[in-house]
N, C-alpha and C positions, 0 to 999 in steps of 0.2 A: 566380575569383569565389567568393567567401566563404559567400554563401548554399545554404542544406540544398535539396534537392528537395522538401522541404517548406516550406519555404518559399516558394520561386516560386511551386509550386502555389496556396496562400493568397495573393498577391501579383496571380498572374493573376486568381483567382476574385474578386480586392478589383479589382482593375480598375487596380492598381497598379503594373504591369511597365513599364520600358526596353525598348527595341529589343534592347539586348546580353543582357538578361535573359530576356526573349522567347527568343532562339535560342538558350540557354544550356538552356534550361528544354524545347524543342521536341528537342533534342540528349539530352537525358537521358532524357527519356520513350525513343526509340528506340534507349538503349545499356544503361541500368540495369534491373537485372534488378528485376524485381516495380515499378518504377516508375508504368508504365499501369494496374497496378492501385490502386496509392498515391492516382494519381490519382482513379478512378472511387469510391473511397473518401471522399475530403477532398470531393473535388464531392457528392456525397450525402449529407454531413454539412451542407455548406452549404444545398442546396437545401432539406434538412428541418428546418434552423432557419429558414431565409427562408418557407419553407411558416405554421408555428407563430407567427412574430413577428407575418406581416403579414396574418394570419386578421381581426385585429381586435377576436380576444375574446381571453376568458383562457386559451382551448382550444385545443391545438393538433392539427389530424390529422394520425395517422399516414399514409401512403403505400407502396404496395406496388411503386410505381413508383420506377426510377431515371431521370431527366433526362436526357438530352442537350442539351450546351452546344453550338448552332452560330448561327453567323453574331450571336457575340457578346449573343444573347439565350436566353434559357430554354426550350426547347418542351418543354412541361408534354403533351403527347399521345401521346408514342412510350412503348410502352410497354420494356422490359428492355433498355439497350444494352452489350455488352459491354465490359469495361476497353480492349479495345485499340479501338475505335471512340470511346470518350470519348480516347483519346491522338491517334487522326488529327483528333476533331474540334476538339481544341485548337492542333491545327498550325496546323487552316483559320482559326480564329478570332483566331489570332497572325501570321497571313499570312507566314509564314516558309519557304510551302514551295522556296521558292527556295533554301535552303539546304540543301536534302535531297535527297540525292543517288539513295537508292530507299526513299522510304517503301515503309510496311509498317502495312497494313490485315489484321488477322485479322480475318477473322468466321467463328465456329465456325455450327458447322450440325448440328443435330438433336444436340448434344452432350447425351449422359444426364447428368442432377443427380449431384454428387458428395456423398458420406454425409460429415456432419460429422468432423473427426476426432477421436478420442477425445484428450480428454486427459489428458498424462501429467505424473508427477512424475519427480524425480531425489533418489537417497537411499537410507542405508541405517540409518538412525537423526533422531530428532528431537529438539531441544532444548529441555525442557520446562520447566524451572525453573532460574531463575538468582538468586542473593543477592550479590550484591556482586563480579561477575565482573569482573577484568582479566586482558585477553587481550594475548598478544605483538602478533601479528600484526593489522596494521590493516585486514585485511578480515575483523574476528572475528565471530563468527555472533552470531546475535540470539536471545531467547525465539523459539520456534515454527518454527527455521531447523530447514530437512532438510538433516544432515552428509552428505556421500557419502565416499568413498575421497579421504581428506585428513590431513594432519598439525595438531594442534592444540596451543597452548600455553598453558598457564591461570597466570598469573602467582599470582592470589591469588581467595579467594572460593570458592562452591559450586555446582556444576551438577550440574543431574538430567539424564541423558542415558538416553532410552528406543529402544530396538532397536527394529525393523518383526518383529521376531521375537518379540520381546515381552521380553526381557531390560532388566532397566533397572538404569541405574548412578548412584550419586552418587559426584563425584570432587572429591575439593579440591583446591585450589593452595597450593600452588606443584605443576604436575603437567604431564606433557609427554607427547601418545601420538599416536594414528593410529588411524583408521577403516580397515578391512580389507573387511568384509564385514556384513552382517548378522546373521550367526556369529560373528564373531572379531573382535579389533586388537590391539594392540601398545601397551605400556605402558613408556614411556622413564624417567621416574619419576613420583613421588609416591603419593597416597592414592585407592585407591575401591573400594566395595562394590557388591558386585553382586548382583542376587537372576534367578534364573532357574527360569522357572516349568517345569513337565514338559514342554510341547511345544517347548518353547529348548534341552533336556537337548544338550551337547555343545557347547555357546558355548566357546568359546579366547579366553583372554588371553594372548598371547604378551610376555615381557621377556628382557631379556639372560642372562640367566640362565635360561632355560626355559619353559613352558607351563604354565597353570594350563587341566586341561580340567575343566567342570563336569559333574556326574552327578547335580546338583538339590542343594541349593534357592540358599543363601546363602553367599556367602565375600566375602573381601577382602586386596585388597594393597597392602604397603607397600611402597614401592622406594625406595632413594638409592644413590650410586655406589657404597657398603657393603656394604648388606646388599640385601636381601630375603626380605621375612615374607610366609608364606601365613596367614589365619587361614580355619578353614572352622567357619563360625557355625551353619548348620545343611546337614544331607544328607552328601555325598562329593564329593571333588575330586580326580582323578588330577593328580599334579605330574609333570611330562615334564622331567629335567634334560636340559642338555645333554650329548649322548656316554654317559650313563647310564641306567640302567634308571629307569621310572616308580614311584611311590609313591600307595600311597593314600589318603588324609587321609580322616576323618570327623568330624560336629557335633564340636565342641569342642576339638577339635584343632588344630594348626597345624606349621608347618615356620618354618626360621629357616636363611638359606642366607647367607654370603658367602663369602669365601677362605679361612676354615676349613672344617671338616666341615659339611654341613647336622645340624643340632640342633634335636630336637621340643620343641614349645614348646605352650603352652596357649592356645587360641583369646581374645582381650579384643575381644568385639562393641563395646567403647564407647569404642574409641579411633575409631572409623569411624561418621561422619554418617548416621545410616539415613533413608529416605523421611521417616518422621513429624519427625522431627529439622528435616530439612532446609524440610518445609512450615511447622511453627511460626516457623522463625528468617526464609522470607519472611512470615508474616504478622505478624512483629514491628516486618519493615523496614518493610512497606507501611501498616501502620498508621502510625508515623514518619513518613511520606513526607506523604500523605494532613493528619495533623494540621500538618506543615507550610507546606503548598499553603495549609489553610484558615486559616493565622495569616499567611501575606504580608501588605503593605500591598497595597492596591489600586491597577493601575498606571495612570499621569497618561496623556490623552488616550481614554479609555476613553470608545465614546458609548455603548454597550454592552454588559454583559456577563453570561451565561447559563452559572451555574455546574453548573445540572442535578443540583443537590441539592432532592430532593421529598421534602414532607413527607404523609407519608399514604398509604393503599395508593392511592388514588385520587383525587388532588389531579391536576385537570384545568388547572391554569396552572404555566407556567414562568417562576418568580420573576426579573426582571433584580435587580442588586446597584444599579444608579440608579434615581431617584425620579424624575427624570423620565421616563422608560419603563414603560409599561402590559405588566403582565403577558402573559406568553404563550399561547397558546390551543394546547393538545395532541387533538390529531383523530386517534383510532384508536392512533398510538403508546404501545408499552408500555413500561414503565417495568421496567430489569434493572439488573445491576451494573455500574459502570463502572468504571475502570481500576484503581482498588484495591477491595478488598473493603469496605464498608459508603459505596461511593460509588454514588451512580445516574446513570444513563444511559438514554438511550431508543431502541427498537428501531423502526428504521422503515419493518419488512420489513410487517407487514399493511398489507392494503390500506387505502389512502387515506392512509395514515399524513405528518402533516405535524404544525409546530409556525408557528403564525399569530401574526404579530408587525406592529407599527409603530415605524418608527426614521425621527422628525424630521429636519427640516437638510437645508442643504446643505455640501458638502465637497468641497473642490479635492485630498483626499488620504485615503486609505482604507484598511486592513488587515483585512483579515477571518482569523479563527484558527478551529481547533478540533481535537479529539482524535477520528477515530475511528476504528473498528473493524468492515470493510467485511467480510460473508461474500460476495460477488458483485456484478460488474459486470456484468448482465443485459440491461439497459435501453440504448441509443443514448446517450441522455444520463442521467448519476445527480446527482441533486439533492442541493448543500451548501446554499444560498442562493441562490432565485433573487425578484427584484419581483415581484408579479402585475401589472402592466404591463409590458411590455416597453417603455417611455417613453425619450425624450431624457433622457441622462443617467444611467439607472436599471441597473445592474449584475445579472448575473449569473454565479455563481460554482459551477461543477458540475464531475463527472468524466465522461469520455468512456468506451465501454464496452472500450478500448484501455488503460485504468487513468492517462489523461492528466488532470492538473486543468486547466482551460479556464475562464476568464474573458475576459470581454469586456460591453461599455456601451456601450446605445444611441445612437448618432449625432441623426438625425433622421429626417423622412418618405420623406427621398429615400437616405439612407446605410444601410447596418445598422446595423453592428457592425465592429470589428477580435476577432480573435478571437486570443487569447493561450492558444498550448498548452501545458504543461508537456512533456518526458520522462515516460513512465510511471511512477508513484509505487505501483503496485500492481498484483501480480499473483497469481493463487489461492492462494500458497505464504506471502502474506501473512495471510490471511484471519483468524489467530486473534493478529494483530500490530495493537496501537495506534498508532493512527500521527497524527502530530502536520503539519496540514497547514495552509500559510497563505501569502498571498495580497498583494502589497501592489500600487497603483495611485496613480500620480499625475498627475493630471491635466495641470499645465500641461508637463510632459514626454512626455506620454504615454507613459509603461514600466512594464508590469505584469512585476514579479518573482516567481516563485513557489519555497518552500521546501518542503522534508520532513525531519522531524525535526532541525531548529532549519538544516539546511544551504541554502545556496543551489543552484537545480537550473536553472531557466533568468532569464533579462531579455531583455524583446524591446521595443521602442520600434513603434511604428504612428506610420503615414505621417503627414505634417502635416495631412493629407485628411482623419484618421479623429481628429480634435480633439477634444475635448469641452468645454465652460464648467463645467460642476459636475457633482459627483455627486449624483444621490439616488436615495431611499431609498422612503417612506412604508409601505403596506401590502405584508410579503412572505412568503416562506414558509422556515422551515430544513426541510431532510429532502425538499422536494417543490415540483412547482408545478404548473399547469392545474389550473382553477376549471371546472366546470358553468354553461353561463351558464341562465336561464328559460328557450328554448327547446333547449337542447339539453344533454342529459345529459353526455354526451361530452365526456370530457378525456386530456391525455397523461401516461402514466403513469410519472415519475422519480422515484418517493420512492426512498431509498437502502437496498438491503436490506444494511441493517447498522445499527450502534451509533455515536450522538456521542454524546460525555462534557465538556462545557465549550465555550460559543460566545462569539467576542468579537469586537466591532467597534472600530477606533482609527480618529482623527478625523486620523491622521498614518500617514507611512510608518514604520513600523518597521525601523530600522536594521537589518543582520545582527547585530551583536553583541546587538540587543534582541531579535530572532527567537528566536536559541538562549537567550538567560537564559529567554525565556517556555518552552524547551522544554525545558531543563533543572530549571525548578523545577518542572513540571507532569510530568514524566517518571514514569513506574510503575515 
């Protein structure tokens, strides 16, 4: 059987399972490890969107309660039930226990709360600045990636690479090295300087030829299968040959080592890219970048599109680029930099923070886009676009707090929803990373595909049950949704604590190959 444990999961809770799938899915709950809990998880998710939909306002309550599924209906009255009692109680509800040979019912008892676990990162340096970077290797790091103990290969281009020590390098390419430690790596060749501050004093750069150990502030090395140049721009640098005794360099000095004798040489700080160097030459690219986004043509099927360039400290609508589209309404959201410098974007971490829009029509086929730049997924569900009704036909588009993008569209009175989860597209270690995120659905197939940065990541097809005639639209919110209604204050709270930078709607599925041009011309 082809299908994930998430799958069935979602398949049982849609009410959508085979007999063979039934016992496939009732077998896995008691063989996979973390399974029962996968489950009491996905059921939680459902019951507290089924809670929020079918309220009847635009509010939806939270619940301190988890559900138990038995005897294939809801009881909304039990209060806390453990994951493994939601796995027996989906055996009973799949009436399969006939194939179970000795269930297995945990119920923990008087078990004490377990304290969150802290969490942690992996790394021993971060990738802070990149101009024009190709990398060898195809699982090459990105702006804001933590390196840990790894080999890297930089074909061409410049990268700032900063220590958790506080040491930071620019290296250009052509340049081939390794991450060692926090302390130290290894320089196989090319170019980079280093500057290391008093409390780094003692960082090693190890190459073929020997160690360069720092004693403060500034040096740099050149290598090729030739030579090797120390140049020491400012402070002292012990050089460790190999099999030889060490040397001590100081400001303005340098070393000059290959197969002849090493030969002292005079430090030239300006053959080597320094920090300020290397900031002007990206703000030359990304202004470049930036002026060329804003001369594209505008692209066909467009119903519309929210480039999030505001004029004014305080200009409270978001201009769409169509005239048939009524400006947007910005509530609480403030207005920062977005992906390039002199571009905006809006933050929609304060509370209440939303952008209110109306998008006419109907549509048998849908793309929803955007750029953003998430510090935290906090919330159960985090708001991209969701309707303020939750109506037949009427879409909403959010991440889950598992960092999955999740879509799905109203059925009718008697149906939800099918719910289309991506793969996670985001996790804490992304947080200072733009990310290009987008959405396509089409009706008379029912297959919502979803992409991150221009790639494809899943396609899932819903049951012929979970149908729909059209899509719409009319009044909704980007960044957030729950409305207050007259008697009651009270709404749920998914504005997205983070940054969007450019929102679009297409009246078509966007091809993959049109996915990535859109994410390649909008890329920072």
């Amino acid at each position: 059987m082809n299908l994930s444990t998430e799958e069935l999961i979602h398949r049982h809770l849609d009410d959508t399972l085979s007999g063979p799938e039934s016992a496939e899915l009732n077998a896995r709950l008691k063989e996979e490890t973390g399974a029962p809990e996968r489950f009491a998880k996905i059921a939680s998710l459902h019951q507290a969107l089924s809670d929020g939909f079918q309220s009847g306002t635009l509010s939806s309550k939270s619940t301190s309660k988890v559900t138990a599924i038995t005897d294939n209906r809801i009881d909304h009255n039990n209060s806390f039930i453990s994951p493994w009692k939601f796995a027996a109680a989906a055996a009973i509800v799949l009436g399969i226990y006939q194939f179970v040979t000795r269930p297995t019912i945990l119920t923990p008892i008087n078990q004490p709360e377990v304290a969150a676990q802290e969490i942690h990162d992996t790394g021993f340096a971060v990738l802070t600045r990149v101009v024009d970077a190709q990398w060898t290797d195809s699982n090459a790091p990105n702006q804001g990636d933590f390196l840990s103990a790894d080999s890297f290969s930089l074909e061409s281009g410049l990268v700032q690479i900063e220590f958790l020590s506080g040491v930071s390098l620019v290296v250009e390419g052509d340049a081939e090295f390794e991450i060692l430690s926090s302390e130290e790596m290894y320089l196989t060749r090319g170019k980079l300087r280093a500057h290391v501050p008093p409390h780094a004093i003692g960082f090693q750069i190890h190459t073929p030829r020997g160690t360069a150990l720092d004693l403060g502030t500034e040096f740099a090395l050149d290598l090729d299968s030739e030579k090797c140049e120390l140049h020491v721009i400012d402070g002292e640098v012990e050089w460790h040959p190999k099999d030889d005794i060490e040397t001590l360099l100081t400001g303005g000095t340098g070393l000059r080592l290959s197969d002849a004798a090493p030969a002292k040489i005079s430090a030239e700080p300006t053959r080597f890219t320094s920090p300020n160097q290397l900031a002007a030459q990206l703000a030359t690219r990304q202004g470049k970048r930036l002026n060329e986004w804003r001369a594209q043509s505008e692209h066909q099927n467009l119903v519309a599109h929210f480039p999030f360039d505001q004029q004014g400290l305080w200009n409270r609508q978001l201009q769409p680029t169509q005239s048939n589209i009524s400006p947007g309404s910005i509530v609480a959201a403030e207005k920062v930099t977005g992906r390039w410098p002199g571009k905006d974007a809006l933050d929609f971490s304060p509370n209440g923070s939303r952008v209110r829009v109306t998008i006419p029509g109907e549509y048998q086929q849908i793309t929803f886009a955007t750029w953003a730049r998430i510090d935290s997924l906090d919330r159960q569900f985090n708001a991209l676009f969701l309707t303020d009704n939750y109506e037949e036909g009427k879409p909403h588009w959010q991440l889950t707090s598992e960092g999955q993008l999740f879509f799905s569209v109203r059925l009718d009175e008697t149906k939800l929803h099918h719910i289309n989860l991506s793969p996670p597209v985001w996790n804490h270690a992304s947080s200072q990373q733009w990310l290009h995120l987008v959405t396509t659905f089409d009706a008379p197939s029912r297959t919502a595909v979803h992409y991150l940065n221009g790639e494809e990541i899943s396609s899932e097809q819903a049951p012929v049950d979970k149908a729909v005639p059209a899509i719409r639209i009319g009044n909704a919110q980007i960044g957030n949704w729950g409305l207050p209604t007259k008697n009651d204050p009270e709404f749920a709270i998914r504005n997205l604590n983070g940054r969007l930078d450019e929102f679009s709607i297409f009246s078509t599925v966007l091809s993959p190959t049109e996915v990535q041009s859109l994410y390649q011309s909008g890329k920072p």
